[in-house]
C-alpha positions as CSV (number, residue, x, y, z in Angstrom):
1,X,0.0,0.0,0.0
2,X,1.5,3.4,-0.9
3,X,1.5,6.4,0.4
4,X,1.4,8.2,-3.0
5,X,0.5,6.6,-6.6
6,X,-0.7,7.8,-9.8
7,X,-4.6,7.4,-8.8
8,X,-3.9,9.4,-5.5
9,X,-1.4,12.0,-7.0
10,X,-4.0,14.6,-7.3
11,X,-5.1,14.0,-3.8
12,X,-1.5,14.3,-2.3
13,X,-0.7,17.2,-4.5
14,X,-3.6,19.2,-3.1
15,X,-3.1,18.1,0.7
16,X,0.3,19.6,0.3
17,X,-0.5,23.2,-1.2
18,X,-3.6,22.9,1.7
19,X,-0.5,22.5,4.2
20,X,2.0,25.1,2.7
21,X,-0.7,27.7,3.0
22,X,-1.7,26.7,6.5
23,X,1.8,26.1,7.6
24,X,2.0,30.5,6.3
25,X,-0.8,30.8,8.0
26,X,1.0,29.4,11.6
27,X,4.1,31.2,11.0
28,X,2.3,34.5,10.2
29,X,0.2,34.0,13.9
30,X,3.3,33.1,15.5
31,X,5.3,36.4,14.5
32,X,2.6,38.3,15.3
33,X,2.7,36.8,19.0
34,X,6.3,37.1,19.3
35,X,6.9,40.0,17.5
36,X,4.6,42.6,17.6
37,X,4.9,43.6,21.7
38,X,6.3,46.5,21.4
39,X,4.2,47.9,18.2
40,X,1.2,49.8,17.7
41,X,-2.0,48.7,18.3
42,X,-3.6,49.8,15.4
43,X,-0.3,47.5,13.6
44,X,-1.2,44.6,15.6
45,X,-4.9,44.8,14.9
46,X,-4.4,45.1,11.3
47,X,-2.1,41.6,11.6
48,X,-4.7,40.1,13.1
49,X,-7.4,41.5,10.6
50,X,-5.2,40.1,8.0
51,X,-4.9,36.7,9.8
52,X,-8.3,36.8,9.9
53,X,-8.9,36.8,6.4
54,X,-6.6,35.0,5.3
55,X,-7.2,32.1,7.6
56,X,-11.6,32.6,6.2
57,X,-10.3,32.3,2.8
58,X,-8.2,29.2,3.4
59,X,-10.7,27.5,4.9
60,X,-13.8,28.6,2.3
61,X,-11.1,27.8,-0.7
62,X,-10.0,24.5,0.9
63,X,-13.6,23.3,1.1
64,X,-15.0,24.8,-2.5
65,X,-11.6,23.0,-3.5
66,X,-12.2,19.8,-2.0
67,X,-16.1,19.7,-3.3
68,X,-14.8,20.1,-6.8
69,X,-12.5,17.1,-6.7
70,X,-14.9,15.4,-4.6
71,X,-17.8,15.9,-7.7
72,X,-14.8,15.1,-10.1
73,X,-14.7,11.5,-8.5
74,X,-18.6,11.2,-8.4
75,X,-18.4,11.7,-12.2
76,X,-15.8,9.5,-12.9
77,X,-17.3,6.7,-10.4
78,X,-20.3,7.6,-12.3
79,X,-18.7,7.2,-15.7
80,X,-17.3,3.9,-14.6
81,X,-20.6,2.6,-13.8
82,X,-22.5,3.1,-17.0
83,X,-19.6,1.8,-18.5
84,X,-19.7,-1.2,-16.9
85,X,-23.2,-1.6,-16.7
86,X,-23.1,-1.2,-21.0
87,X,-20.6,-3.7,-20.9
88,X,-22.9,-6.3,-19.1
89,X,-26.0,-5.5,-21.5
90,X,-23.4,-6.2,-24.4
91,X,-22.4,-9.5,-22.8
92,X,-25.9,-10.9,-22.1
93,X,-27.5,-9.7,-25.7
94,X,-24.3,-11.8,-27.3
95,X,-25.4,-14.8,-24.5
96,X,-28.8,-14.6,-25.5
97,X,-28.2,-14.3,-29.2
């Protein structure tokens, strides 16, 4: 069983973009906690207005995202079916014949 083949590769490819902006996301949040002491706090709000929105646009994109491929595989699942279920009919009208 691996991790990563070519029916998954789409899959893995988005989980790791998904984790790259989440891990910019983390680093962002920690600078601004470790960082931003001694600023402003009209600067500090604004970081955490950004974070904010950034963090309710990763999570909308990551789920309209994750529907999409999700209604990709129904299709193709879908695809597979009629296929196969043409397939049978073919089979039993030359059985019958």
């Amino acid at each position: 069983m691996n991790f990563i083949n070519k029916d998954n590769l789409g899959y893995r490819l988005q989980q790791l973009i998904i984790l790259v902006l989440h891990l910019i996301l983390l680093k962002w949040m920690h600078y601004a906690l470790t960082e931003l002491g001694m600023e402003q706090t009209s600067i500090v709000l604004l970081h955490f207005t950004g974070m904010s929105i950034y963090g309710a646009i990763l999570i909308r994109g990551c789920a309209a995202w994750g529907k999409y491929r999700h209604r990709l595989d129904l299709e193709r699942e879908g695809e597979g079916i009629s296929q196969n279920n043409e397939s049978a009919k073919e089979s039993n009208n030359q059985h019958e014949s």
